[in-house]
Every structure is written in structure tokens, then in C-alpha cells.
GUNU-447351 format. One record per residue (C-alpha): x, z, y; residue number from 1; residue in one letter. Coordinates in pm, 1 decimal, decimal comma. Each point is the difference from the previous one (the first is absolute). Last residue first. Layout:
# GUNU-447351
r px:X&pz:Z&py:Y&resi:NUM&resn:a
...
//
This chain:
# GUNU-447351
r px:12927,4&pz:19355,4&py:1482,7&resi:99&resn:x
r px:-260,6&pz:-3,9&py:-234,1&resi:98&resn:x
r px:116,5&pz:122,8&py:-271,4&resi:97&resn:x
r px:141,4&pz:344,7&py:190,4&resi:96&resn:x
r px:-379,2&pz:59,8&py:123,5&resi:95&resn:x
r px:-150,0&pz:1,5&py:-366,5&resi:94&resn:x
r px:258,1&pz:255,9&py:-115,3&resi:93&resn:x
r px:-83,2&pz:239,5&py:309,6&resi:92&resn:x
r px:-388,0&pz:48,4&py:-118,3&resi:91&resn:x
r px:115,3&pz:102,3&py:-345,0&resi:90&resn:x
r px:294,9&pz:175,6&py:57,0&resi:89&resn:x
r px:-207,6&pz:220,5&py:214,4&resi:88&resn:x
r px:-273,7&pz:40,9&py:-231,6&resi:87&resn:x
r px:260,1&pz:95,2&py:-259,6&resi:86&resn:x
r px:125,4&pz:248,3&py:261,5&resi:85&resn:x
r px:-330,9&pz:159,5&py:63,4&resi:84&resn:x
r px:-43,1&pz:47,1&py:-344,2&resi:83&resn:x
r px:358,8&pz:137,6&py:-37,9&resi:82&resn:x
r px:-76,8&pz:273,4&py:285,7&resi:81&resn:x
r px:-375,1&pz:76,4&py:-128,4&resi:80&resn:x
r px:160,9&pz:81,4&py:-353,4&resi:79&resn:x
r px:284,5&pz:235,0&py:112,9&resi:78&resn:x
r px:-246,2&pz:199,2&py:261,5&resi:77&resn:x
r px:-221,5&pz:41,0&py:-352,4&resi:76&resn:x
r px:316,8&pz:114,6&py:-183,9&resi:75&resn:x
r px:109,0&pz:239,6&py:304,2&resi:74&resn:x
r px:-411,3&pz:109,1&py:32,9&resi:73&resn:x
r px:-7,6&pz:97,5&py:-383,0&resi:72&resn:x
r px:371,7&pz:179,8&py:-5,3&resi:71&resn:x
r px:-122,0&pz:205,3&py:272,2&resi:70&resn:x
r px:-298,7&pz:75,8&py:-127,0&resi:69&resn:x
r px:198,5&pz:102,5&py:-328,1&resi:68&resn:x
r px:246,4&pz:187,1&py:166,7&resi:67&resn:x
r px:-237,1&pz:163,3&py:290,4&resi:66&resn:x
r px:-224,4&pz:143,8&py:-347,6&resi:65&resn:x
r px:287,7&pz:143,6&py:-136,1&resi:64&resn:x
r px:170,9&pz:182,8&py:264,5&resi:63&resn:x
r px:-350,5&pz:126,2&py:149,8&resi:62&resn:x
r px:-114,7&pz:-76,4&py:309,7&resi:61&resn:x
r px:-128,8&pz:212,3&py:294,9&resi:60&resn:x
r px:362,5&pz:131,1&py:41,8&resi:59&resn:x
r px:65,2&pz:-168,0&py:366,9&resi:58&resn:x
r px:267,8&pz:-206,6&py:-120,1&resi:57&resn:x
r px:-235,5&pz:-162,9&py:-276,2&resi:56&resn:x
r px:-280,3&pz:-27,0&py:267,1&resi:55&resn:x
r px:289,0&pz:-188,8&py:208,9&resi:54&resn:x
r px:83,2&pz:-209,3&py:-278,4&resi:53&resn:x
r px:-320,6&pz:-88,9&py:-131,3&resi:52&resn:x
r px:-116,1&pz:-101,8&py:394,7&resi:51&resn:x
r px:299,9&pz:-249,7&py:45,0&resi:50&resn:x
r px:-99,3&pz:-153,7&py:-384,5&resi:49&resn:x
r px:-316,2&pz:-23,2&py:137,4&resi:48&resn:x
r px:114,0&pz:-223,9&py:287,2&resi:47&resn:x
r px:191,8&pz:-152,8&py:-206,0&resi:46&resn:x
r px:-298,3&pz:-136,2&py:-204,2&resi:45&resn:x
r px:-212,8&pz:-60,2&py:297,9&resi:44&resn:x
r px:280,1&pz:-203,0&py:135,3&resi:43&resn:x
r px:43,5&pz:-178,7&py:-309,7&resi:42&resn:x
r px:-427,3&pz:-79,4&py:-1,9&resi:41&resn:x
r px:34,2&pz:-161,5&py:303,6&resi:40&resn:x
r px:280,9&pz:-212,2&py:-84,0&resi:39&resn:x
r px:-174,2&pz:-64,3&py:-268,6&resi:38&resn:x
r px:-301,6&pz:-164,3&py:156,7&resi:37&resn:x
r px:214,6&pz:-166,8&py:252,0&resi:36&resn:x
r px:155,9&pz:-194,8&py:-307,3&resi:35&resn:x
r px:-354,5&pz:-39,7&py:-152,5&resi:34&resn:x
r px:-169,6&pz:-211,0&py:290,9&resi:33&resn:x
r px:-235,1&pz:185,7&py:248,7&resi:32&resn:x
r px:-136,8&pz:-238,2&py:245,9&resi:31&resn:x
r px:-30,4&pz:149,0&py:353,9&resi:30&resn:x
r px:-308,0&pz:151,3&py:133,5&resi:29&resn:x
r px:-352,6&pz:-65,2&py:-104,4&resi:28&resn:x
r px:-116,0&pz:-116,5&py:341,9&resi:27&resn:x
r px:-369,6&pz:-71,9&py:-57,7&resi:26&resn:x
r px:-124,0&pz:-318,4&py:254,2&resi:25&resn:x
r px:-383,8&pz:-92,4&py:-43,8&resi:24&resn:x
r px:-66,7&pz:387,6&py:106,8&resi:23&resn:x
r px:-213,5&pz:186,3&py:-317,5&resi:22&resn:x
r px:-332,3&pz:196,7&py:73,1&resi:21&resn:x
r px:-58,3&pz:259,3&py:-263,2&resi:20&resn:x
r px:33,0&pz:301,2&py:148,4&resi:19&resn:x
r px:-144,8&pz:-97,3&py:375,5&resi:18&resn:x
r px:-270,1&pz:-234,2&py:-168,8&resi:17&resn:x
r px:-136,4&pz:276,3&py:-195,0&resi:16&resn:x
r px:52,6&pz:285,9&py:293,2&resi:15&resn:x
r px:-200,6&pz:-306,1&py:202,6&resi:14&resn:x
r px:-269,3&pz:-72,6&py:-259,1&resi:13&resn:x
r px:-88,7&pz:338,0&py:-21,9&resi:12&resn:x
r px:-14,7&pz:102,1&py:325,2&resi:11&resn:x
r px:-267,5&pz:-261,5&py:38,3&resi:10&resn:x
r px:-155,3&pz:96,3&py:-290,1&resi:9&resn:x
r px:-49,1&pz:341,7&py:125,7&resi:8&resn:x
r px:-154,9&pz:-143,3&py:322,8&resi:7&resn:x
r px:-222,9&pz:-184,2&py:-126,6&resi:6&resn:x
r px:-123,8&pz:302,8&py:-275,1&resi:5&resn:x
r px:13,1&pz:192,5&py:319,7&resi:4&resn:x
r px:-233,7&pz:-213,6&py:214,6&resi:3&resn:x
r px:-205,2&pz:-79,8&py:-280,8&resi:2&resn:x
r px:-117,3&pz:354,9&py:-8,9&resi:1&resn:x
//
């Protein structure tokens, strides 16, 4: 009996040390800043807009609802592209002062 009560903490221990065991070195990948961010998020935007237009052709969506989803994804397309051009300016007009 104390064989298999031994034995079943044993196994135990070792699935709990195999799922919770962390290396000393974690690679978190690159450092995600808020221009790459939306760039990101304007490809998944015209990405959609891609996909609305070909669902649209296709007859799966109707006239009114592909206008205003349309309109929705242009304005939000709109916004990402003059954020990500204010953060450009931003980050370039620091540069030019210092040469």
C-alpha cells in the first residue's frame, strides 16, 4: 500500500514540476510598440474590407448592410492611417533636431 501511495506522489510531483517548472531564460519575443501595433491592426482592417467586398460580389450581403460596414471599416482604416502618421511625425521630428 505504501508502495502506490509512493509511487503516486512521485508522479505527482513530476507532472507538477513538468507544468509548472519555469527555464531562468523566457523569450517573450520582440517588443511591441504602438506604431507596429497599428500597423497590425490596418492590415486586419483591409483585410476585412478585401473579404466585405468579395462576400458583397458574391450576393451574401445585402446593399445596405455592405454600405454601412463598409463605410465603418473605411473611417476606422482612415483613423489607424493618421495615427500612425502622427506617430511618425513624432518619432522623425526628434531625429531632424538633432542633426
Amino acid at each position: 500500500m505504501t508502495f502506490e501511495i509512493t509511487c503516486a506522489l512521485l508522479v505527482s510531483a513530476a507532472a507538477l514540476v513538468y507544468v509548472f517548472y519555469l527555464p531562468g531564460r523566457l523569450y517573450l519575443g520582440p517588443e511591441k510598440t504602438r506604431a507596429s501595433y497599428l500597423r497590425e491592426r490596418k492590415d486586419a482592417v483591409y483585410e476585412n474590407l478585401r473579404d466585405l467586398n468579395f462576400e458583397y460580389k458574391a450576393g451574401k450581403v445585402p446593399d445596405a448592410d455592405y454600405q454601412s460596414l463598409k463605410s465603418s471599416l473605411e473611417d476606422e482604416a482612415a483613423a489607424l492611417l493618421a495615427e500612425i502618421a502622427r506617430l511618425e511625425d513624432a518619432t522623425a521630428a526628434p531625429r531632424k533636431t538633432r542633426a
